[in-house]
C-alpha positions as CSV (number, residue, x, y, z in Angstrom):
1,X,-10.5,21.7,-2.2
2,X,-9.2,21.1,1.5
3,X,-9.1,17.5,2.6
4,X,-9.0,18.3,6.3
5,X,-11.9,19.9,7.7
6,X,-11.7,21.2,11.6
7,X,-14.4,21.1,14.5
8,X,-14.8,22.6,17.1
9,X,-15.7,21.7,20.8
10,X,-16.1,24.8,22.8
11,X,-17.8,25.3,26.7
12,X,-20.0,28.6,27.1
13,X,-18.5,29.1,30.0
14,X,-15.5,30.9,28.0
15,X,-15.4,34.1,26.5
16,X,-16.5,33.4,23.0
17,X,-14.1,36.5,21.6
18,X,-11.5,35.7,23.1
19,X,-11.7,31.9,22.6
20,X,-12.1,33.0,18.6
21,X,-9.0,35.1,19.0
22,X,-6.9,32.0,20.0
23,X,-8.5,30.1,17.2
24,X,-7.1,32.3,14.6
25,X,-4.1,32.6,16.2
26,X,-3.4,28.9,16.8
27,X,-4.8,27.6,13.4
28,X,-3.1,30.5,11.2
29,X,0.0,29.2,12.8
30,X,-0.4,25.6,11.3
31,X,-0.4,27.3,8.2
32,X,-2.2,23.8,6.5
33,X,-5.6,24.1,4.1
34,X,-8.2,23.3,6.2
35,X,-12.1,23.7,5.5
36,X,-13.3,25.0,9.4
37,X,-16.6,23.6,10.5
38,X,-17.0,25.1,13.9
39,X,-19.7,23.1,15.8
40,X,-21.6,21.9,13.2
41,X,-21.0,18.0,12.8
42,X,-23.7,17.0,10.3
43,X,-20.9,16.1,7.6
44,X,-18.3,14.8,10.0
45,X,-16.3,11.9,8.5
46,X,-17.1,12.4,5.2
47,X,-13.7,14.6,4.8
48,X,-10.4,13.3,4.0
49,X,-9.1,13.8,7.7
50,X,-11.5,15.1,10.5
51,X,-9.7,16.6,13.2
52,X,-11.7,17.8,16.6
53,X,-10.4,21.2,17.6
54,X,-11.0,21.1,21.7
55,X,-10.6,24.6,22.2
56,X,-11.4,24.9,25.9
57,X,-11.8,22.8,28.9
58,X,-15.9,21.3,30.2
59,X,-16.3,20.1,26.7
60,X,-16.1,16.6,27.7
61,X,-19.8,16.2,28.3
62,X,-20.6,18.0,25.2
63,X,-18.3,15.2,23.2
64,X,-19.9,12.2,25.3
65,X,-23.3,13.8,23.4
66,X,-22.2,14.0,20.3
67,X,-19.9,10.7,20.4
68,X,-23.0,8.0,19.3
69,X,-23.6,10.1,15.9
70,X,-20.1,10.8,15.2
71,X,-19.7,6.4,15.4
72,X,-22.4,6.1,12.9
73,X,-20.8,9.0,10.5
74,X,-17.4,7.4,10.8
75,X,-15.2,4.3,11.9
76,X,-12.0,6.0,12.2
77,X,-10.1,7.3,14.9
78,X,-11.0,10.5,16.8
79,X,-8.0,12.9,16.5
80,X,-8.4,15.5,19.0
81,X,-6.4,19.0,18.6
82,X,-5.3,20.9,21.4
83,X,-3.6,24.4,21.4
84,X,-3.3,24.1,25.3
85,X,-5.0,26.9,25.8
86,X,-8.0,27.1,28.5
87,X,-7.8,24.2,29.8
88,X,-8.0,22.4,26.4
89,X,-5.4,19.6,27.2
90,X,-6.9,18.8,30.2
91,X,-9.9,18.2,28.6
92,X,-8.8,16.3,26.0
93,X,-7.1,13.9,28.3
94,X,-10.5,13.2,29.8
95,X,-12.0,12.6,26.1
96,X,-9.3,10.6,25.2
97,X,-9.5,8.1,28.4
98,X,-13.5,7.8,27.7
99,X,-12.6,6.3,24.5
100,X,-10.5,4.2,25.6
101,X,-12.6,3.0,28.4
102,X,-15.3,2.2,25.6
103,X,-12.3,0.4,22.9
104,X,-12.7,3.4,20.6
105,X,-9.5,4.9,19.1
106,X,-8.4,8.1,19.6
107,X,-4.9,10.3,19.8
108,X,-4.3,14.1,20.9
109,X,-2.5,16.2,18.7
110,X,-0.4,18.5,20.4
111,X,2.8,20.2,20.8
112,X,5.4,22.5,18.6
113,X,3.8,23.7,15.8
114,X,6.4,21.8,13.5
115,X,5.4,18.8,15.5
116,X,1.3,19.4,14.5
117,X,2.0,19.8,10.8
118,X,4.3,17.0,10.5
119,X,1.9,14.5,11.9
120,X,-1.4,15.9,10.3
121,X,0.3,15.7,7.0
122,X,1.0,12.2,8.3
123,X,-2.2,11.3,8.8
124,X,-3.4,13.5,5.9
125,X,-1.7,11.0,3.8
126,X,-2.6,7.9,5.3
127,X,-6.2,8.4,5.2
128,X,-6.1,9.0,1.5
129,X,-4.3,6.0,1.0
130,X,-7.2,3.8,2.9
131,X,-9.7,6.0,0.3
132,X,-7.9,4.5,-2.0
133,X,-8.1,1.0,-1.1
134,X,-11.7,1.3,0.2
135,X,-14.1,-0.4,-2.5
136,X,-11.1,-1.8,-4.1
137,X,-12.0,-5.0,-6.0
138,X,-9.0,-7.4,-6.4
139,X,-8.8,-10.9,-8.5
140,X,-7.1,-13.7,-7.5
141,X,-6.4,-15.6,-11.2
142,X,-6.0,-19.1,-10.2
143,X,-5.2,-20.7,-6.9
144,X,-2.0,-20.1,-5.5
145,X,0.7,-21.7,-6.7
146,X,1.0,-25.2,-4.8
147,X,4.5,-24.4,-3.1
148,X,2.9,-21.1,-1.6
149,X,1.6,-22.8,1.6
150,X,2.0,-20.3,4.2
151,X,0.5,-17.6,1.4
152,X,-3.4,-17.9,2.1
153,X,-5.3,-14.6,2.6
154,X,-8.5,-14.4,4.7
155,X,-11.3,-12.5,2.6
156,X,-13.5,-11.4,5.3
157,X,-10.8,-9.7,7.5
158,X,-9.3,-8.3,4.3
159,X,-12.7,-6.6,3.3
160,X,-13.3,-5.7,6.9
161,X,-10.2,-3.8,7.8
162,X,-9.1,-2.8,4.2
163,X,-11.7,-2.6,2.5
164,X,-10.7,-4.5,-0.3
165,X,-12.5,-7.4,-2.2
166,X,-10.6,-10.0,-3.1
167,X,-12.5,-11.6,-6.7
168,X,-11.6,-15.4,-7.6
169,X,-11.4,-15.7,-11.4
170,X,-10.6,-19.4,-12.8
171,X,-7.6,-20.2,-14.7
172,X,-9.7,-21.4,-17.3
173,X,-11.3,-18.0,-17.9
174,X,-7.8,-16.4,-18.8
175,X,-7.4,-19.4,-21.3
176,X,-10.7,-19.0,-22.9
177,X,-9.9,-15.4,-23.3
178,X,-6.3,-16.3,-24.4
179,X,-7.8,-18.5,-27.4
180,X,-9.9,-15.6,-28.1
181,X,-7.1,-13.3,-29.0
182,X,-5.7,-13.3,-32.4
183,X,-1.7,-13.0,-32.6
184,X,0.0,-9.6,-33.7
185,X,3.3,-8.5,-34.1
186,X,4.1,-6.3,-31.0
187,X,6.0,-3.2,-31.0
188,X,8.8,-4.4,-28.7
189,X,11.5,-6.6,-30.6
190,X,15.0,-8.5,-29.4
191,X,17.8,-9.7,-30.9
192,X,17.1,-13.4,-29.7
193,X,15.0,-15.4,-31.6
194,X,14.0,-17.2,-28.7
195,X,12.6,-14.3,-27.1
196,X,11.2,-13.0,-30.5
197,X,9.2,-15.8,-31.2
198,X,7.6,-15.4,-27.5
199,X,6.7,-11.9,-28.0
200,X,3.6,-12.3,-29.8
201,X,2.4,-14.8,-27.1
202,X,3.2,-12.6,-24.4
203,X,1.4,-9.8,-25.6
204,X,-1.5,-11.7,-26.1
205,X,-1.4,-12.7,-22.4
206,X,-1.2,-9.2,-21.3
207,X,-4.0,-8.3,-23.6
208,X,-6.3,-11.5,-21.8
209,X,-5.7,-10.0,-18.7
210,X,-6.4,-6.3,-19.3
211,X,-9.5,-8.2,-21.0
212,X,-9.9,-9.8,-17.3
213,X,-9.8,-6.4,-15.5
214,X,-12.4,-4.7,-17.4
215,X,-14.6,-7.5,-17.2
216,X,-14.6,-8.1,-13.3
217,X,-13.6,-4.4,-13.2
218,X,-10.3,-5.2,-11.3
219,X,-8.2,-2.9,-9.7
220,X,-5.3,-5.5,-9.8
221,X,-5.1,-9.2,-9.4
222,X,-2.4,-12.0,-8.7
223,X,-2.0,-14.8,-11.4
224,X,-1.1,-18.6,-11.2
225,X,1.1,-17.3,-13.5
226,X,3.4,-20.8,-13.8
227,X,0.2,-22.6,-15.4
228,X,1.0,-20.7,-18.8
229,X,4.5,-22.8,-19.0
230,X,2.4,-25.4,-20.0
231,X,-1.0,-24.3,-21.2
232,X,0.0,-21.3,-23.6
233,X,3.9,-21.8,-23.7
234,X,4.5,-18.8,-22.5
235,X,5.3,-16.2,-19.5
236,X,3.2,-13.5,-17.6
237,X,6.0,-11.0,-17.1
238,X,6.3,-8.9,-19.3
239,X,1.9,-8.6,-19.2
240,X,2.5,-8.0,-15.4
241,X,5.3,-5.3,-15.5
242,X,3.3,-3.0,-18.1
243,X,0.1,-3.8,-16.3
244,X,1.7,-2.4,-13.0
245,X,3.5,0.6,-15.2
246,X,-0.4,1.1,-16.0
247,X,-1.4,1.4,-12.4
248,X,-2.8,-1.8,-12.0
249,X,-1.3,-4.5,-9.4
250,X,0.1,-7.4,-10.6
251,X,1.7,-10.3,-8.8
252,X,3.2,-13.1,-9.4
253,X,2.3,-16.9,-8.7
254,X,-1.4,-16.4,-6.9
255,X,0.4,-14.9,-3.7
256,X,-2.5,-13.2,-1.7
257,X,-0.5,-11.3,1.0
258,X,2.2,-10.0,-2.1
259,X,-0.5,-9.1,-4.1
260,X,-2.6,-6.8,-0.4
261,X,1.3,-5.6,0.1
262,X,1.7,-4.2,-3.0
263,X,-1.8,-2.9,-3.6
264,X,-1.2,-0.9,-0.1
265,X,2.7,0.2,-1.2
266,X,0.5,1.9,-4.1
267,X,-1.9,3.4,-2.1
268,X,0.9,5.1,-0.7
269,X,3.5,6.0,-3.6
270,X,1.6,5.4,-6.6
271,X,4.1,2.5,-7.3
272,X,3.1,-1.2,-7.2
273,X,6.1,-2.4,-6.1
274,X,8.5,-5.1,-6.8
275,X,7.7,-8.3,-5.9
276,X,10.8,-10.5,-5.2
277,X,12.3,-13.0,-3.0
278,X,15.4,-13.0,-1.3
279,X,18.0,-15.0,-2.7
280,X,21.2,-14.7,-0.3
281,X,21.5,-13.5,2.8
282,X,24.5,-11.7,5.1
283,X,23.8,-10.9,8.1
284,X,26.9,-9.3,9.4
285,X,26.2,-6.6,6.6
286,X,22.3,-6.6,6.1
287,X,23.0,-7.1,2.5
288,X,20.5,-9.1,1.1
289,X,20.1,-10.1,-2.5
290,X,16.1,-10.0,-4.1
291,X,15.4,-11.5,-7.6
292,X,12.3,-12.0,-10.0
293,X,11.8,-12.4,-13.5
294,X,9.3,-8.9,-13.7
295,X,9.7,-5.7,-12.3
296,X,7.2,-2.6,-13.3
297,X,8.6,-0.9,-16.0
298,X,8.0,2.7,-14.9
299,X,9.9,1.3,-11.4
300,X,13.3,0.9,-13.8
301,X,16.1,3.5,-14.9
302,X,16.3,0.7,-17.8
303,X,15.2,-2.9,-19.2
304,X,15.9,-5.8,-20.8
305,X,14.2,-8.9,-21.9
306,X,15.3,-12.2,-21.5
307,X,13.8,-15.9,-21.1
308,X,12.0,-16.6,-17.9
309,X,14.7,-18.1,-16.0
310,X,13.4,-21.6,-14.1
311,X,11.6,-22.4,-17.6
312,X,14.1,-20.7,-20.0
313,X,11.0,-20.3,-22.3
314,X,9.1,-16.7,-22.8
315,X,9.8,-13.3,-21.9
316,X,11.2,-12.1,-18.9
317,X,12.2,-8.8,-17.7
318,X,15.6,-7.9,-16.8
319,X,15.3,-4.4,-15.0
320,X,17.8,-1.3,-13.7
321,X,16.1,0.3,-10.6
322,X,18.1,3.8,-9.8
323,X,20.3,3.0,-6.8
324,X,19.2,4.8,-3.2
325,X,16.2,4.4,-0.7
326,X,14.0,1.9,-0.6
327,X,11.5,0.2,1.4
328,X,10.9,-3.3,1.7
329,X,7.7,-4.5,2.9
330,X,4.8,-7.4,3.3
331,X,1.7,-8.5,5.2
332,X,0.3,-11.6,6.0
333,X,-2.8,-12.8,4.2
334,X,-4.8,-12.5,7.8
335,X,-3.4,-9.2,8.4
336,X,-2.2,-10.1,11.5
337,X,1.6,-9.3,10.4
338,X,4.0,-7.2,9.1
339,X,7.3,-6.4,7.9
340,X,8.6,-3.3,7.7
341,X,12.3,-2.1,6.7
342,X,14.2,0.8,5.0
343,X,17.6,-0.1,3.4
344,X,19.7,0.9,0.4
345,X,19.7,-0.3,-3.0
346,X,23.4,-0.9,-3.2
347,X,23.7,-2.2,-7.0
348,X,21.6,-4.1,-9.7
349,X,23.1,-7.1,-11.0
350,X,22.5,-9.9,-14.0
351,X,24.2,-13.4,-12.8
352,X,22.9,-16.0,-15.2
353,X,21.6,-18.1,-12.8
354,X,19.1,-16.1,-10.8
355,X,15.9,-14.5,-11.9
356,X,16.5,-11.8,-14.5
357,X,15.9,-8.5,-11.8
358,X,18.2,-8.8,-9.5
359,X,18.6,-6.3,-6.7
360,X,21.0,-5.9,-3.8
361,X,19.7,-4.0,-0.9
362,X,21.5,-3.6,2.4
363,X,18.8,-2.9,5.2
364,X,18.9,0.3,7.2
365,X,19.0,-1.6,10.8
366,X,21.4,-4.8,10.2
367,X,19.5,-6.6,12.5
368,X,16.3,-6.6,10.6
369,X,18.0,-9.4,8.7
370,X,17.2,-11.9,10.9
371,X,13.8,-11.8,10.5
372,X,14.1,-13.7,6.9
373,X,15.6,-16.6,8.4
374,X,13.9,-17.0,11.8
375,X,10.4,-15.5,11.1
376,X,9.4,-14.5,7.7
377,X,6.0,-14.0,6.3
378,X,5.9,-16.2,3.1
379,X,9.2,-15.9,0.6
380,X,7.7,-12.8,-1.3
381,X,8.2,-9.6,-0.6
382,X,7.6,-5.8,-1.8
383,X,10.5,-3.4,-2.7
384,X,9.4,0.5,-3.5
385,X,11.9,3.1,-4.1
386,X,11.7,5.8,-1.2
387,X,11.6,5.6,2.5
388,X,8.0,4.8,4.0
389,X,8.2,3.1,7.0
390,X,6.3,5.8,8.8
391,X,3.5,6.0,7.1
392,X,2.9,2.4,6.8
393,X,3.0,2.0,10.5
394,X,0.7,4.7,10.7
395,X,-1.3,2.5,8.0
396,X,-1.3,-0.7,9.2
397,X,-1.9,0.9,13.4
């Protein structure tokens, strides 16, 4: 089923023949699947991506007629396609600087037909990532930790503009649940009896939490996860990287903004992302080092566990991400900010005295380094394998 659907704006004054002419032309040229409307808008916005086709000029006043039901069919922008023929970019122009007068958004698609389909496909893609965050219920397990001061989120703006709701679930629910659980044997193993002993507890964390999700019927959540060091004895991470292998988002430490960041990095890739923080810093190179005691497991090449490293009690996971592209990436809580950066995953390490995933990345523009030390948004951040700083501009615009 086509997730773009076309219509049309066309003046009588043109020859309706040869105006259909250019529209199979033009469109066949696109080659893209597209569902074609014509001028009948009783279902506009309700498709994936909604593009106007403006086939000839003196169509402005029939979009000025049309405009106050298309605003109450849809909040997003008005993309307005223009083959150039007929006076069609003129008269987009006009459409375009009516919206703007009014503070509605709006862009004109035009240009090389290389140039349409790369940005429709953009946009394709971007507005399947917002249907995905739409209605998206997120818990926040806990408060945030106390040394996460700059990490608060605002709930209204988040629903507003995302269209996410963010869910508070008490600590003390995960522990109720917790005592709920009887132990097992799990089916992963090591060959340290420290970390043997913790497997059983950490499984039944991960099973209180998946326990949490259907519940409050959770799309993801973030969790005071230090709070289990002294109420169960145990660790979160290894419940948080399978729950993100699972397709749920998972973060670390109650962090808000981490937790929106990685929810929209899987909007976009399917992949939660790795929440880390940076741990060293060189700015003549752009190298920077990020570590965290979890990683999703379906992110890694490979894994291994370990203790949790400031606590050296539970299970943490040491994980192997394939070297090559990535994207680091975060938002502030008010949605205000944003960091965006492509770089390099140079080389995974394992120093002792780190967190167990340890990743050196080298950013793509050197300068971008900077930013950590002189204006950073909170100390997490989200690494994705891939390059995706297009479309989360696109995104975030």
């Amino acid at each position: 089923m086509a997730h773009i659907a076309i219509f049309t704006l066309t003046s009588e004054l043109h020859d309706e023949q040869t105006v259909n002419a250019v529209t199979r032309d033009f469109l066949g040229s696109l080659g893209i699947d597209y569902l074609f409307k014509g001028s009948d808008y009783s279902d506009y916005g309700s498709h994936m991506l909604n593009l106007i086709y403006v086939r000839t000029g003196g169509t402005e006043g029939i979009f000025k007629e049309l405009l106050p039901d298309l605003l109450e069919k849809s909040n997003r922008p008005f993309y307005l396609l223009t083959s150039g023929k007929s006076n069609s970019l003129a008269a987009s122009m006009e459409i375009l600087s009516y919206l703007r007068q009014n503070n509605l958004k709006g862009e004109i698609i035009h240009g090389r037909t290389e140039y349409i389909n790369s940005r429709i496909s953009l946009l394709e893609k971007v507005e399947e990532a917002r249907k995905k965050m739409d209605g998206c219920r997120l818990g926040v397990i806990g408060e945030p930790s106390n040394w996460l001061i700059s990490s608060y989120a605002d709930y209204d703006i988040v629903k507003k503009r995302l269209g996410i709701e963010l869910v508070d679930v008490p600590m003390d629910e995960l522990l109720d649940t917790f005592t709920r659980i009887p132990e097992e044997m799990p089916s992963e193993t090591s060959d340290r009896e420290v970390i043997r002993n913790s497997l059983p507890g950490a499984n039944r964390i991960y099973k209180a939490l998946r326990s949490l999700i259907d519940k409050h019927q959770l799309q993801g959540f973030t969790l005071r996860c230090f709070d289990l060091l002294s109420m169960v004895k145990n660790t979160g991470c290894l419940a948080l990287a399978k729950l993100n292998s699972e397709g749920f988002v998972a973060g670390c430490e109650g962090d808000v903004p981490a937790m929106l960041s990685m929810k929209i990095i899987q909007s976009i890739t399917g992949l939660s992302g790795f929440q880390a923080n940076p741990s060293s810093i060189d700015l003549e190179t752009g190298e920077i080092l990020f570590a965290h005691c979890t990683i999703p497991l379906n992110m890694v090449e490979r894994y291994e566990f370990d203790t949790h490293f400031e606590s050296g009690i539970g299970v943490g996971i040491r994980g192997f991400m394939k070297e090559g592209k990535v994207t680091v990436f975060k938002i502030s809580g008010d949605l205000s900010r944003s960091f965006i950066a492509e770089g390099t995953l140079l080389r995974n390490q394992s120093k002792p005295d780190l967190c167990r995933t340890q990743q050196i990345i080298q950013l793509s523009d050197k300068s971008q380094a900077s930013y950590f030390l002189t204006n950073p948004i909170g100390n997490h951040h989200i690494i994705v394998p891939g390059s995706y700083k297009s479309l989360l501009e696109e995104l975030l615009k």
